[in-house]
C-alpha positions as CSV (number, residue, x, y, z in Angstrom):
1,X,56.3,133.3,71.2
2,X,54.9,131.7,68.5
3,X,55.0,132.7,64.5
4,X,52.4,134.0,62.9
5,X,52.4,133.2,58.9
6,X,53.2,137.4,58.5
7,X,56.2,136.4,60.6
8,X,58.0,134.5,57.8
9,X,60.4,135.5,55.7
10,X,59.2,135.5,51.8
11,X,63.3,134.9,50.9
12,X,63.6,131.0,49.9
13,X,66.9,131.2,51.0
14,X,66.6,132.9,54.4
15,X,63.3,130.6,55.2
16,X,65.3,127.5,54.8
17,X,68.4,129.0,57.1
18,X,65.4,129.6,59.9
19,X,64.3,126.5,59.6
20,X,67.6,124.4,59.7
21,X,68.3,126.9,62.8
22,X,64.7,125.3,64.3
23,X,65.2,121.9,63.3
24,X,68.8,122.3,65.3
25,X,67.6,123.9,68.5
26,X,64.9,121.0,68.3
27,X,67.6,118.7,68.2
28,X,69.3,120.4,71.1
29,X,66.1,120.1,73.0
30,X,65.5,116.6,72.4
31,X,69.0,115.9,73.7
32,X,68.5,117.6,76.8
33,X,65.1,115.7,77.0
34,X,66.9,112.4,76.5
35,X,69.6,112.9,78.9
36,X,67.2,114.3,81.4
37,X,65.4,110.9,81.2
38,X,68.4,109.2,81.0
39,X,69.9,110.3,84.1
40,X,66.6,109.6,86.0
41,X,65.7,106.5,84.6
42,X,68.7,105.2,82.5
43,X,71.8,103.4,83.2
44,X,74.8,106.1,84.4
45,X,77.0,104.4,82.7
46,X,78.1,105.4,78.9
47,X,79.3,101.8,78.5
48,X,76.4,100.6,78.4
49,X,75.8,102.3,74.7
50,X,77.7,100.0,72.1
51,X,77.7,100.9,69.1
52,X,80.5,98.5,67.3
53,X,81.3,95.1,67.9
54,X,85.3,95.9,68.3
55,X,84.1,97.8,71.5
56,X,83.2,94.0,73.4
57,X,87.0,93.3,72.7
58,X,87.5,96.0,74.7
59,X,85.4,94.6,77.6
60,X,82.8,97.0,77.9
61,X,80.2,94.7,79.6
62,X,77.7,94.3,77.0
63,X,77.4,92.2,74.0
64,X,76.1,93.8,70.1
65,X,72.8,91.8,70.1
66,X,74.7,88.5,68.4
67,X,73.2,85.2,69.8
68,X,75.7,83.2,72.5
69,X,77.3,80.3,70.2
70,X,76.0,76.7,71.5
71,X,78.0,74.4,73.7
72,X,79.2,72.4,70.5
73,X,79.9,75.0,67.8
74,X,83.6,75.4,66.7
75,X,85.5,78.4,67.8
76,X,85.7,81.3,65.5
77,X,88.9,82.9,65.5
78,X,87.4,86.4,64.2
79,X,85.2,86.6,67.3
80,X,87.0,88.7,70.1
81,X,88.1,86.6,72.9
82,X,86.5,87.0,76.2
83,X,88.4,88.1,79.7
84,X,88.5,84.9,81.7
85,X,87.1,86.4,85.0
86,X,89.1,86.6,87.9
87,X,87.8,83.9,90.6
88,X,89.8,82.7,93.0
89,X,88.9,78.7,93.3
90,X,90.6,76.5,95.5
91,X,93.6,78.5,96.3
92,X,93.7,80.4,99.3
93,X,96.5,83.2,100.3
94,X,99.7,81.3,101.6
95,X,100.5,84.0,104.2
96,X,97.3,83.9,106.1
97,X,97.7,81.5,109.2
98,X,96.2,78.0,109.5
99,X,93.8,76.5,111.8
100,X,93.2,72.7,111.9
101,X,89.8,71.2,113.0
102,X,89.9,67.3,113.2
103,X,86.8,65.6,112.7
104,X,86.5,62.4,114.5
105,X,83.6,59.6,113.8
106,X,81.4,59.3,116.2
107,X,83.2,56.1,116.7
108,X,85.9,54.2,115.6
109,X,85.5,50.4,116.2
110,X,84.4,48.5,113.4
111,X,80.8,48.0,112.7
112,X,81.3,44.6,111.4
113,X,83.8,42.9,114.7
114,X,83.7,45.7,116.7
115,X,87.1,46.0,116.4
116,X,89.3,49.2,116.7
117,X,89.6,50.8,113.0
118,X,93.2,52.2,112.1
119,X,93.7,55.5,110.5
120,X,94.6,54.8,107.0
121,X,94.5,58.7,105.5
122,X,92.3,61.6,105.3
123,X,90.8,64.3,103.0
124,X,91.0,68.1,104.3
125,X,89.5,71.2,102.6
126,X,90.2,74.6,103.4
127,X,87.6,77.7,103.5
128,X,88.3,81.2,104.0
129,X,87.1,81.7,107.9
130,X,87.2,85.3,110.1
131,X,87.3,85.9,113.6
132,X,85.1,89.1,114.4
133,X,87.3,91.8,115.8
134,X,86.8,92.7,119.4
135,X,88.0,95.2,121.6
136,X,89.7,95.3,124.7
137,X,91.8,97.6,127.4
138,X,95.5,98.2,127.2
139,X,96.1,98.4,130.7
140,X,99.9,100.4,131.1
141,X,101.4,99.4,134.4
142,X,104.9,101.1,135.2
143,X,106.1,99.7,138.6
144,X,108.1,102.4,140.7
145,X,111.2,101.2,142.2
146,X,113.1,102.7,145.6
147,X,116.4,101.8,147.1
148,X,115.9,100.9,151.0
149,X,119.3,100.9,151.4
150,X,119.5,105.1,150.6
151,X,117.6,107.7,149.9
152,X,118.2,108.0,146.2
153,X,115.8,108.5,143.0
154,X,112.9,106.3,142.6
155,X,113.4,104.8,139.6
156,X,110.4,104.6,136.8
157,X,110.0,103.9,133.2
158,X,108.5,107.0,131.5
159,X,105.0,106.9,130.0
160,X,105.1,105.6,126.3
161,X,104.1,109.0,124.1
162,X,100.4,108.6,122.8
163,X,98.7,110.1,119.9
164,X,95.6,111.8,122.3
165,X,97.1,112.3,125.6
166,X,95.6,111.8,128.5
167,X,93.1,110.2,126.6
168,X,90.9,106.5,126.7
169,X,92.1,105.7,123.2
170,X,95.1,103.8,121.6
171,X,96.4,104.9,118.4
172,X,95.8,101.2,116.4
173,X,91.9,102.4,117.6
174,X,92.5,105.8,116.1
175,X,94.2,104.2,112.5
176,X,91.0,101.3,112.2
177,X,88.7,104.3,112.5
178,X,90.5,106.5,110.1
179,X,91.0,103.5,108.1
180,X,87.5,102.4,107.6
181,X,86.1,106.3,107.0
182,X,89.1,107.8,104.8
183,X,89.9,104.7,103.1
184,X,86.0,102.3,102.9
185,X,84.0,105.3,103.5
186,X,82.8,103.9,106.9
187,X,80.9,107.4,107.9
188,X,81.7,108.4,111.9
189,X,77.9,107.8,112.5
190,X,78.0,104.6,111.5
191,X,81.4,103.5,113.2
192,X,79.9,104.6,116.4
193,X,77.2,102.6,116.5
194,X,79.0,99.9,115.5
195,X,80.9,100.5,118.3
196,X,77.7,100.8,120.8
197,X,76.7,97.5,119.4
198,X,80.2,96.1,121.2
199,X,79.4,98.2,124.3
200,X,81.5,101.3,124.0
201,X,79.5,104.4,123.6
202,X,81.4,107.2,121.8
203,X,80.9,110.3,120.6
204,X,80.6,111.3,117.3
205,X,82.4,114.5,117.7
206,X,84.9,112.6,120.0
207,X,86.0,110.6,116.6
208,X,85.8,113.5,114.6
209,X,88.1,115.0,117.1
210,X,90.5,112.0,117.0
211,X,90.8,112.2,113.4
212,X,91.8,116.2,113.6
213,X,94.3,114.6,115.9
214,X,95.6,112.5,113.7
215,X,95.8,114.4,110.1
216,X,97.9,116.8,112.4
217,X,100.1,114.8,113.2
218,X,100.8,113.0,109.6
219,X,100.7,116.6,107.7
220,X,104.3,116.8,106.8
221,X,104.1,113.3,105.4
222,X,101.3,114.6,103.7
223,X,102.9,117.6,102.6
224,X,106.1,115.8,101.6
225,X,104.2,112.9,99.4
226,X,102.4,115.7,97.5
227,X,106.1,117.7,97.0
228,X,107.5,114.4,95.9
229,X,104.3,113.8,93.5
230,X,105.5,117.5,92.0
231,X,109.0,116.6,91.2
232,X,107.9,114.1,88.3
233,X,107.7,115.2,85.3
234,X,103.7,114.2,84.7
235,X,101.2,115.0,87.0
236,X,97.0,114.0,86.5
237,X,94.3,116.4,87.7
238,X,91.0,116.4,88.9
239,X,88.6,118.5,91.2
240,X,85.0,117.0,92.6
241,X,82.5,119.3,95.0
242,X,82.0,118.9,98.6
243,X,79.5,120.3,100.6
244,X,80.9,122.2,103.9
245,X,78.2,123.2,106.4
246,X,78.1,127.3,106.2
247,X,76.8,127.8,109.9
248,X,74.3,130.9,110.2
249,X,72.9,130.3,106.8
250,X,71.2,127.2,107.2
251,X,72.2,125.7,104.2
252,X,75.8,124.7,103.2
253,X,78.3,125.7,100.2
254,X,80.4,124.2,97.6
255,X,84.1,123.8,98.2
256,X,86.3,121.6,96.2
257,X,89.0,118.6,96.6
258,X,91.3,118.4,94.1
259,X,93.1,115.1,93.3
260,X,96.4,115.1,92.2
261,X,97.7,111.4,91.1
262,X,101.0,109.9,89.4
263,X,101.2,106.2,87.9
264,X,104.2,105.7,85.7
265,X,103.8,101.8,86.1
266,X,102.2,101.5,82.1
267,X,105.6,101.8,81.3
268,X,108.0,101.0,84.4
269,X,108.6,104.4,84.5
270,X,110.0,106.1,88.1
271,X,106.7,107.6,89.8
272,X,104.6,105.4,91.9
273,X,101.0,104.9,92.3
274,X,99.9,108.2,94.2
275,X,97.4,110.1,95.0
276,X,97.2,113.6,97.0
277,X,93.6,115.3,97.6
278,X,94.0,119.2,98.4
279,X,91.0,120.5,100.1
280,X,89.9,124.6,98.1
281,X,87.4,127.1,99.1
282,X,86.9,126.9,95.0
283,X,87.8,125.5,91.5
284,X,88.8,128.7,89.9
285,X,92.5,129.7,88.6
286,X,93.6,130.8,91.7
287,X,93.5,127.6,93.6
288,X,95.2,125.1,90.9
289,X,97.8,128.1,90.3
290,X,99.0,127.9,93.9
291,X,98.9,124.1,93.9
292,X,100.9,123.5,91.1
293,X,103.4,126.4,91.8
294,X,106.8,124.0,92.3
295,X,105.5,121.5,89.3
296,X,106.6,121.7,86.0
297,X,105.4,119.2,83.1
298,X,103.2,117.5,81.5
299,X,99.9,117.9,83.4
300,X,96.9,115.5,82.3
301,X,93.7,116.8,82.9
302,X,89.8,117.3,81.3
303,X,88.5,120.3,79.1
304,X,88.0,122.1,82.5
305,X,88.8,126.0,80.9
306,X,90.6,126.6,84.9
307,X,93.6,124.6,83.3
308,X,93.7,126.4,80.3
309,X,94.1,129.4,82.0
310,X,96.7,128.2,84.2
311,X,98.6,127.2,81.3
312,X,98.4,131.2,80.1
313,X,99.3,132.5,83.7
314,X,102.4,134.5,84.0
315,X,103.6,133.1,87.1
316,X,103.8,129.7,85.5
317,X,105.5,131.0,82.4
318,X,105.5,128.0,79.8
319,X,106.7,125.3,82.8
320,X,103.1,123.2,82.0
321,X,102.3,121.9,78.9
322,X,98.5,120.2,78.9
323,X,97.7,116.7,77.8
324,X,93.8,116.3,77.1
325,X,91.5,112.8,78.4
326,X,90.6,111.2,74.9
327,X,87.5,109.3,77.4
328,X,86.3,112.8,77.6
329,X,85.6,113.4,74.4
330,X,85.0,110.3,73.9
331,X,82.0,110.5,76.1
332,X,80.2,113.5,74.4
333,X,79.7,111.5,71.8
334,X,78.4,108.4,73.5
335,X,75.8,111.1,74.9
336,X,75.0,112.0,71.1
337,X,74.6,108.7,70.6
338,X,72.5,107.6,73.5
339,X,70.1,110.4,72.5
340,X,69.8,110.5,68.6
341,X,71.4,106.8,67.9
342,X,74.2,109.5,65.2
343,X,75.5,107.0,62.8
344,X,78.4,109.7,63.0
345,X,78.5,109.2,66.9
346,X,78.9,105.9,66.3
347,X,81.7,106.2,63.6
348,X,83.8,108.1,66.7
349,X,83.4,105.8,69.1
350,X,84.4,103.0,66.7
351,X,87.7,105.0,66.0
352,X,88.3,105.9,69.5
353,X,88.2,101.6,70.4
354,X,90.6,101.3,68.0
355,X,93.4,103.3,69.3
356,X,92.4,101.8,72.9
357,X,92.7,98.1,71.5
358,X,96.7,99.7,70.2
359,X,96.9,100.6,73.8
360,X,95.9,97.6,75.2
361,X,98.8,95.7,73.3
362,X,101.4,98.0,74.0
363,X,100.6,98.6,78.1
364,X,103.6,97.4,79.9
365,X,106.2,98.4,77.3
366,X,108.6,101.2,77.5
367,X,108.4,104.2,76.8
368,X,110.0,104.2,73.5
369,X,108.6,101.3,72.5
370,X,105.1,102.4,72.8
371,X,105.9,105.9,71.1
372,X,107.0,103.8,67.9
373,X,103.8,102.3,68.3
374,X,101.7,104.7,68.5
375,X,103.3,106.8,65.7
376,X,103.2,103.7,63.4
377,X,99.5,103.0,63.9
378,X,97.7,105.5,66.2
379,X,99.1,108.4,64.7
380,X,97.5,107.8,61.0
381,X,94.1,106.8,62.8
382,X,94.2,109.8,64.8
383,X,94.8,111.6,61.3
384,X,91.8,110.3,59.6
385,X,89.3,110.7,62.7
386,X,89.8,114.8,62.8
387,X,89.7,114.9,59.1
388,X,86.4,113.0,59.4
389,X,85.6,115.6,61.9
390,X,86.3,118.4,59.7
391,X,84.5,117.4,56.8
392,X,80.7,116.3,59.0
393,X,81.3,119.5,60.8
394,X,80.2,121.7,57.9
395,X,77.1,119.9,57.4
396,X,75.3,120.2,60.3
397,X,73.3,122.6,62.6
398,X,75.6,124.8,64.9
399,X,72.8,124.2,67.5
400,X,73.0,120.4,67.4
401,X,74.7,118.2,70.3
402,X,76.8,116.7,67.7
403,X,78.5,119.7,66.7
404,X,79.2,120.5,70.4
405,X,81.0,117.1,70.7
406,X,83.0,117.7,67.7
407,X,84.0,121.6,68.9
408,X,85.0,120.3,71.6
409,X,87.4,117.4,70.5
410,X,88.9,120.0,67.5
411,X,89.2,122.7,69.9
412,X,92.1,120.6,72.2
413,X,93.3,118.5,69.4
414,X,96.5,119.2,70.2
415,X,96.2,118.3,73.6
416,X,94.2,115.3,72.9
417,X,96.8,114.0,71.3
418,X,100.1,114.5,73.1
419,X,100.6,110.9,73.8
420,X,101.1,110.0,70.0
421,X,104.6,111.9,70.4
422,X,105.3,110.6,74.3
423,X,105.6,107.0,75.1
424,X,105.5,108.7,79.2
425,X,101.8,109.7,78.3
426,X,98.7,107.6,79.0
427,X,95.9,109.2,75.9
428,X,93.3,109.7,79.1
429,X,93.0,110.9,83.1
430,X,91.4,107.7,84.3
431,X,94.4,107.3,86.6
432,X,93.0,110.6,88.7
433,X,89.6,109.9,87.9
434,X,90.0,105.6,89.6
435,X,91.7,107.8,92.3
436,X,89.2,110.4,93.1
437,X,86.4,107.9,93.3
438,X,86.7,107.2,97.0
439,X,86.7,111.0,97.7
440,X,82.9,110.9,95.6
441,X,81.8,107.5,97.5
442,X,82.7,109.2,101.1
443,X,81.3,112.8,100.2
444,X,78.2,110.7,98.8
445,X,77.7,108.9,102.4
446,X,78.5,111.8,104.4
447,X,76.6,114.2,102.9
448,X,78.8,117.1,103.7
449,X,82.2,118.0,105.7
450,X,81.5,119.5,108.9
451,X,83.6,122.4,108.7
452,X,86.9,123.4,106.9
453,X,89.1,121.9,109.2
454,X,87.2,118.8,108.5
455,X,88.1,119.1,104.7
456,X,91.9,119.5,105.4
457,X,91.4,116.4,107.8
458,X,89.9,114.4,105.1
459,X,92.1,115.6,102.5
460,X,95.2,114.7,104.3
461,X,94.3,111.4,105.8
462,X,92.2,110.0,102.6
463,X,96.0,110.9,100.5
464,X,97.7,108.5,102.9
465,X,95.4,105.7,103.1
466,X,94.2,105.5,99.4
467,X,97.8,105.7,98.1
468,X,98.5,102.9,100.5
469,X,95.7,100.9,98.9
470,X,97.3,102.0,94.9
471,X,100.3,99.9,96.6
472,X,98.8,96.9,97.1
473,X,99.0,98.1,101.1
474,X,96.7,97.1,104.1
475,X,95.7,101.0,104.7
476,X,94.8,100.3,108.6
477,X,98.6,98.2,109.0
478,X,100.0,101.4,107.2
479,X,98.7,104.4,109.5
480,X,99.5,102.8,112.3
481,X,103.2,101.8,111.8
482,X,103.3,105.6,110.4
483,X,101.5,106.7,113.1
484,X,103.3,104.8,116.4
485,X,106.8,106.0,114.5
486,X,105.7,109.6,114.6
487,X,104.3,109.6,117.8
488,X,107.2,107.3,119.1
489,X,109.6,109.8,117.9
490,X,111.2,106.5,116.4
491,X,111.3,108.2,112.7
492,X,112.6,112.1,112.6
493,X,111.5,114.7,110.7
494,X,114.2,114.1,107.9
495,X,113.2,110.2,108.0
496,X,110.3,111.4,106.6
497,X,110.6,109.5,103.8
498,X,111.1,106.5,104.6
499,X,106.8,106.1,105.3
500,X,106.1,107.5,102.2
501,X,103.5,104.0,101.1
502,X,106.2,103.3,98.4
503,X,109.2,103.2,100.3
504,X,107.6,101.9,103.3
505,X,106.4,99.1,101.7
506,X,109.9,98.3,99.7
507,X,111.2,98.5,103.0
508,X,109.3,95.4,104.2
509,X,109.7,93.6,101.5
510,X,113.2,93.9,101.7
511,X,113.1,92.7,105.2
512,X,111.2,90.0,104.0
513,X,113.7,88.9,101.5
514,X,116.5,89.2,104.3
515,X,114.7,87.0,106.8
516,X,113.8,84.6,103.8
């Protein structure tokens, strides 16, 4: 509705209050304009907003608009140092096989005498080479043997156990195609007509079936990884959408996966490199109270208000303490930023590099050693950024974005920083949020989970295989060991254990050392 003159206030006073309230909701608008545009148009990225030059130290992709130096300038030592990229030139895994290809000349008598040329050396050169996978038929023959001499018991191995029985499928077949959906985000569709381009026509439901097969089968490693996850002391938290087809209505609805992660290698600390989806019907208080029942810690999560709540629930009782992402709040302001270039936005964001270029240094120390650190120099920055925060907050619109950003870092302070006072603590979530990107990739290609079970399915098996891969592990070479040993019977249910992806794999290596 617009104002008519009669409409104003004759109050000074009270027509300058409605006009800063204006000028703020304008502000607001023009954010939400901005980011709008952004979003359709713009880089998705917030690194690609920088705002200080100690932020390319921090390798954040782009440079602050100074000039590349010429091939014969000197070196300045105040200019941050570049990353050297990671190429790999001229020196090819030592474990991969070798195959030799001799090269003849077309002949090998001398073009002068005609004489026959001796071989007096060579040059070789190797090059990374595939051969394309192909499939075949296992074809299990189990000969029956008689006595002629009686009339005993004819005599015949028994039939190897198999994943699907009674069915055309091996379970290596079964672990590839798990492996390149769950853990490459290979959709079924696609693997099946890559599969009808070699000849084998499948069905899609058929895979879909074997996969169903397959998490049932793995579930109690699955249910024992995430236990395991629980009994450390710091757990990381995430939840992401997925669409599940809602049959009758034509459309589908929004469940959730939530990631739960541990990575104590920062500072050589005992939890591995994990990650354990857990497939909701919703994100509310309900579902993370009954997941996190048996943990007790220091959970690391964003400024979803679910957590805070669970923090306040009566059945947990003071057993979690919360630890806010510093990259969250970090990121509201690069959105202030992006939309009204703040000179205060930028201020932030030059702090917040700051204590990430500390944290750079001290990664790979222990923990008390990065404590000390961080109380010696993070600590006072930290100090001097929230009384910065303080002081700009009283001059500004309540309406603006930029008080929004700086509510909401004030607001979890304490949360956000925890890590100054444990060396244990990383000062963001990145470790669930690196580890609930395949989940978003997957969801993205698929479109939508077929049906609940297929949400437990792809919770279950993605856990497995993407852990396997935060291990340094061939995913596919993983599931099927674990897989044949299950199936095999060859591992019991209180061996369980042993194919968790970390102990599996120290398990080889320790062979490895033994045959070595």
């Amino acid at each position: 509705m617009a104002l008519r003159p009669e409409d104003l206030p004759s109050d000074p006073a009270a027509l300058a209050e409605m006009v800063l309230a204006f000028e703020g909701e304008n502000d607001d608008l023009r954010a939400e304009i901005a980011t709008l545009k952004s979003l359709i148009f713009g880089s998705r990225s917030e690194r690609s907003a920088i705002v200080c030059a100690e932020q390319i130290a921090f390798d954040l992709e782009r440079t602050a608009g100074a000039q590349p130096p010429a091939n014969d300038d000197e070196p300045d030592a105040s200019r941050p140092k570049r990353r050297k990229a990671r190429r790999n030139i001229g020196a090819l895994p030592a474990h991969l096989p070798r195959v030799e290809r001799v090269i003849e000349p077309a002949s090998t008598l001398c073009p002068c005498c005609t004489g026959q040329m001796h071989r007096i050396g060579e040059e070789s050169s190797e090059a990374l080479d595939r051969v394309p996978a192909w499939l075949r038929v296992l074809r299990t023959i189990r000969p029956k043997y008689a006595c002629r001499a009686c009339e005993g018991p004819i005599v015949q191995a028994p039939a190897p156990a198999r994943l699907v029985e009674g069915g055309m499928v091996t379970t290596a077949l079964i672990a590839h195609i798990a492996a390149a959906k769950y853990a490459w985000q290979s959709t079924l569709y696609r693997q099946t007509q890559i599969l009808a381009g070699q000849g084998v026509v499948v069905d899609r439901q058929t895979l879909a079936r074997w996969m169903g097969s397959a998490a049932w089968l793995v579930r109690g490693l699955y249910d024992l990884q995430l236990k395991t996850m629980h009994g450390f002391e710091r757990l990381f938290c995430d939840e992401t959408p997925m669409p599940v087809l809602d049959p009758g209505r034509g459309r589908t609805r929004t469940c959730q996966f939530w990631a739960h992660a541990t990575d104590d290698r920062a500072w050589k600390g005992p939890a591995p490199p994990a990650v354990a989806y857990v497939f909701a019907g919703g994100r509310g208080k309900k579902e993370i109270v009954a997941q996190l029942a048996g943990f007790e810690g220091v959970l690391q999560v964003d400024g979803y208000a679910a957590y805070a709540s669970l923090v306040g629930d009566a059945k947990m009782s003071g057993k979690i303490q919360l630890a806010y992402c510093l990259v969250h709040a970090r990121r509201n302001f690069v959105r202030v930023h992006k939309t009204t270039n703040s000179p205060f936005a930028a201020e932030v964001i030059e702090r917040i590099a700051a204590v990430y270029a500390i944290e750079e240094r001290i990664r790979g120390l222990d923990a008390g050693e990065r404590r000390a650190a961080r109380q010696a120099e993070t600590k006072p920055m930290m100090e001097a950024l929230k009384a910065r925060l303080v002081a700009v907050k009283d001059g500004i619109s309540c309406r603006s974005t930029l008080i929004k950003a700086i509510d909401y870092m004030l607001e979890r302070w304490q949360g956000l920083t925890a890590f100054l006072d444990d060396g244990r603590l990383e000062p963001d979530s990145n470790t669930v949020e690196r580890s609930i990107r395949p989940i978003a990739i997957g969801k993205k290609n698929s479109l939508f989970s077929g049906d609940e079970g297929g949400g437990e399915t792809w919770a279950v098996l993605s856990s497995l295989l993407n852990t396997a891969k935060l291990n340094g592990l061939d995913p596919e070479a993983y599931l099927v060991d674990v897989l044949e040993r299950i199936v095999s019977g060859a591992t019991k249910v209180n061996q369980l254990h042993e194919l968790l992806a970390w102990n599996w794999k120290a398990a080889r290596e320790a062979d490895k050392r033994a045959v070595a």
